[in-house]
C-alpha positions in Angstrom: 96.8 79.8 30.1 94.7 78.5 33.1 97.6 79.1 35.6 98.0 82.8 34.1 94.3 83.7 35.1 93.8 82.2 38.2 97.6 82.9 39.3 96.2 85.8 41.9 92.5 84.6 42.3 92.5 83.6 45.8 92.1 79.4 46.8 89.1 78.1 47.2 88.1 75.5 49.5 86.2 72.0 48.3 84.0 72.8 50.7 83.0 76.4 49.8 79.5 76.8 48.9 79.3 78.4 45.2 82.9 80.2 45.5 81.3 82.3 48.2 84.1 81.0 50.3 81.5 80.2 53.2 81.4 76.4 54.0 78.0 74.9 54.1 76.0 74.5 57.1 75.3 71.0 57.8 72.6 69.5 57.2 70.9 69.2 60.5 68.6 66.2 59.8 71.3 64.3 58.2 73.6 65.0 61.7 70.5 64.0 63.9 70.2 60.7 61.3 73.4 60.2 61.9 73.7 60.7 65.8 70.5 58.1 66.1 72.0 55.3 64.1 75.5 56.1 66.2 72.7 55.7 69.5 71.2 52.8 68.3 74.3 51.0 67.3 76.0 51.8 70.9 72.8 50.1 72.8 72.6 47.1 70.4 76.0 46.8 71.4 75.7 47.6 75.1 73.0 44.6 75.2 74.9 42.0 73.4 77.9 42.4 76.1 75.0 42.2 78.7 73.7 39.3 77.0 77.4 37.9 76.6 77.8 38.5 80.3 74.8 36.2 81.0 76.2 33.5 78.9 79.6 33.1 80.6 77.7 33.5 84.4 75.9 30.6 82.9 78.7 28.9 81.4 80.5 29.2 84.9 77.7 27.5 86.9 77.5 24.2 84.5 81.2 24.3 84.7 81.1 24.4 88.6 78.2 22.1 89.0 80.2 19.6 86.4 83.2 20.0 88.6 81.2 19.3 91.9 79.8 16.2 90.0 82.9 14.8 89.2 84.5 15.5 92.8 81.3 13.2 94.0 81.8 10.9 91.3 85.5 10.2 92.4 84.5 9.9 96.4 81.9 7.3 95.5 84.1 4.8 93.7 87.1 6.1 96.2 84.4 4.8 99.1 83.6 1.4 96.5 86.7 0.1 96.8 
């Protein structure tokens, strides 16, 4: 019976507002919500690489100065014997 009535009613969309077939604007202060969490999520991100950067600069100066010590280590007991 339901097929028979709406057989040449025109589709609607999920998104129509009230059958009216216009969609619903968006809700502006939901989009700017939305567009601040997106901002803050893309600087907390942009500091952790910068802060990830720091770590391996660091990471590569103790392994450089551990490398110099050891070359030092071996030319002292090189000149001990």
């Amino acid at each position: 019976m339901r097929k028979k009535l709406t057989a040449g009613a025109p589709k609607r969309s999920t998104s129509d507002v009230e059958g009216t077939g216009q969609r619903p604007e968006p809700d502006v202060e939901e989009q700017k919500r939305i567009e601040r969490e997106q901002e803050r999520i893309r600087v907390e991100l942009e500091e952790k690489v910068k802060d990830l950067q720091v770590e391996i600069a660091c990471v590569i100066a103790r392994e450089e100065e551990a490398q110099r010590l050891v070359e030092e280590l071996a030319k002292q007991q090189a000149a001990e014997r």
